[in-house]
Structure formats: C-alpha cells, structure tokens
Residue, then its C-alpha position, 0 to 999 in steps of 0.5 A: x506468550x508474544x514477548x515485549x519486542x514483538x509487541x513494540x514492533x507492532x506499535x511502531x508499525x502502527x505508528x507507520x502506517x497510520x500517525x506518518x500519513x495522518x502528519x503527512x496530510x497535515x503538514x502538506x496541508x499547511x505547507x501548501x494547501x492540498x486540496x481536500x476533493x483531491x485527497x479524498x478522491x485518492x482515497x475513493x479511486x483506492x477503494x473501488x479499484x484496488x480493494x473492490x474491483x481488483x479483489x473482485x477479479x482475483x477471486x475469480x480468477x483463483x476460483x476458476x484457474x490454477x495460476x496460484x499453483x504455478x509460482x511465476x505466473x501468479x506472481x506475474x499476474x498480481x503484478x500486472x493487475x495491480x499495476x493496471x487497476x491501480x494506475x488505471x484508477x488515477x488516470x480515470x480520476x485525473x481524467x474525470x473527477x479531477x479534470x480541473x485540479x492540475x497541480x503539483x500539489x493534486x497529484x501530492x494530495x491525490x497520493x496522500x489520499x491513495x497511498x494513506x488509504x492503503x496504509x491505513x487499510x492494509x498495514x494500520x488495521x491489520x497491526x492494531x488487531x495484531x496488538x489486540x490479539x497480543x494483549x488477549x494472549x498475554x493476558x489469557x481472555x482470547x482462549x474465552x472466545x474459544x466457544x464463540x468463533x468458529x473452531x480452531x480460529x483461536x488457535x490460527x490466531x495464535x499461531x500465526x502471532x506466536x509464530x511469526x518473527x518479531x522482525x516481520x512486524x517491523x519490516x510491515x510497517x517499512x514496508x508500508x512507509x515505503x509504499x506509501x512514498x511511491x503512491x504520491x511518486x505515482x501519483x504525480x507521475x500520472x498527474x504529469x503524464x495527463x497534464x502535459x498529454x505525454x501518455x508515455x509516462x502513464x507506461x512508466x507509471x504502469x511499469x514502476x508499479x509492476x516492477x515493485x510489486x513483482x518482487x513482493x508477488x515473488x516473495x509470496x510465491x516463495x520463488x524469492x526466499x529471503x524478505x530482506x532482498x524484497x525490502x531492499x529493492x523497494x526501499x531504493x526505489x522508495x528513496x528514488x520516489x521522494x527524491x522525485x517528488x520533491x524535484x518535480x514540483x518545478x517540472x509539474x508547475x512549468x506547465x500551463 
C-alpha cells in the first residue's frame, strides 16, 4: 500500500511543479504585461533543445561510450551538455525569434516559459502519473493490467513507488520550484548579456548552469550520496536567483 504521507507529498509536488508556475504567469501577466510570443518561444526553445536535441545527443553518446560506467565523467558531461543546449537555446531565441523583444519583462516571460515548461514537464507529469499509479495500488485495479503490459512492468511500477521514500516525493517537488526560479535568473541573464553586447555574462549564464547541475549529475552518478546536500546547494542558489531577478529590473531597463 502507498500510505497517506507519500500520497500528500505527491499533490504538493504536483502543486509545485504545475499551479505555481501556471499563478506565476498569471501574476506577471497582470502585474507587467509579459509577452505571450516570448513565453511561448521559451517554452518552444526548451522542447527542441533540452528534450529533443539534448536527448537526441545523450542517447547516442550512452549507446556508443562507456561514460555512464565512469561516474565523474558522466556527471561532468551531463552538466556540460545541459549547460550548452540549454543556454545556447536562449541565445539562439534572443538572438532570433526575439531580436526585437529586449525587456526585462521578455527575459522574465522568456523564463516563465522555459522554466514552466520544464516543470510541467518533468516534475508535473511524472507526479500526476505517480498519483495515478497510487490510487490503482491502493485500490487493487493496477494488478488488472498485468495482462496488458509488458511483463514485470507492473511490478517496477510498484517497486519503484512502494519503495521510495516518502520525503523524495517532497524534495522533487523543491527541486522543481527551485529550478524554476533559476531558468527566469538564466534567462534574463542571457536577455542581459545580449542587450547590453557584454558576452561575458552568457559564460556566467553557461557556468551558473553547469555549476548547479553538476551536483545533481553527481548525486545520480552516486559519487554525491546524501540528496539533502544536493538540495541545499541548489536551494541557495535559488534564493541568490529570485534575489537577482528582482534587482535586475533596474539594470536590464538602464539600457537603451
């Protein structure tokens, strides 16, 4: 059985990762009239470059390497591949689809769009099946598909929710809230370094990426062992991110 806290972790992730960017939107749309062409060109640039391309390279690179046996190396390589497609898609976006939306509000709409999609995408979805599959184990219907997937897949199913502690649920949903306030940071990072023609701040951009992604790459490499340090890590560098966003209204808008 999942028991009632593993449950209620699960809707708060939900809750994290899919209602606060959906009220974020919102809120900025009224609050300073975000550009639709933007968020959505965020949203697009996150498809094509993070969950296609990027996806496209890692399952060539783990089909025809070894780099997945060798901890540090994978962890360096995600890191470093996120960072570029990732940040590299921005650019790309600003430089093109963008060129005339230069305001501090586009690179917030532009984050908004990025940063929710992956929310949504990553953490949303994959909790709402997670609570789905929940339901159907407490109530005893998911052993009914046993005959119509593929064998054992029910049982991973199971294994992989009954076993899993209830705090991870939690910390997913964290993890995803403090992601997202670092796309819109990154984002009017990009929008920053573009506008101003100061290409050093893509490389902080580029460099803030690798630096907190290679601490989760490391986790997952099992070098990190402890999932707290991870979160702690990204945690202040999320607060330093919505301090930034806040701040750089003023220096993003100085510029003509």
């Amino acid at each position: 059985m999942v028991n009632g806290l593993k449950i209620a972790f699960i809707i708060i992730s939900i809750i994290f990762s899919i209602l606060i960017p959906v009220f974020a939107v919102a809120y900025s749309y009224k609050r300073f009239k975000i550009s639709f062409k933007a968020l959505f060109t965020g949203a697009l640039i996150f498809i094509v470059f993070a969950l296609i391309l990027e996806s496209t390279l890692h399952s060539f690179i783990f089909k025809y390497t070894a780099i997945i046996h060798h901890p540090y190396a994978y962890a360096f390589y995600g890191a470093c591949a996120a960072a570029i497609f990732e940040e590299f898609g921005r650019l790309i976006g600003f430089k093109t689809i963008l060129k005339k939306y230069r305001n501090w509000k586009d690179g917030l709409s532009y984050g908004l769009g990025h940063g929710g999609t992956e929310a949504i995408i990553i953490g949303g979805i994959s909790n709402i099946n997670n609570l789905i599959y929940s339901f159907m184990i407490n109530s005893g219907s998911l052993e009914a598909l046993k005959a119509k997937l593929p064998f054992g897949t029910v049982d991973q199913i199971k294994n992989a929710i009954i076993n899993t502690p209830s705090y991870m649920f939690l910390i997913s949903g964290f993890e995803r809230l403090f992601a997202f306030t670092l796309q819109i940071a990154l984002s009017i990072l990009v929008l920053y370094s573009v506008k101003s023609g100061r290409y050093k701040y893509f490389i902080y951009a580029l460099l803030l990426h690798f630096i907190t992604d290679i601490f989760a790459a490391l986790y997952q490499a099992k070098v990190l062992k402890s999932i707290f340090v991870v979160e702690i890590i990204v945690f202040v560098i999320a607060v330093f991110s919505f301090v930034f966003i806040v701040k750089s209204k003023k220096i993003v808008e100085k510029i003509s």
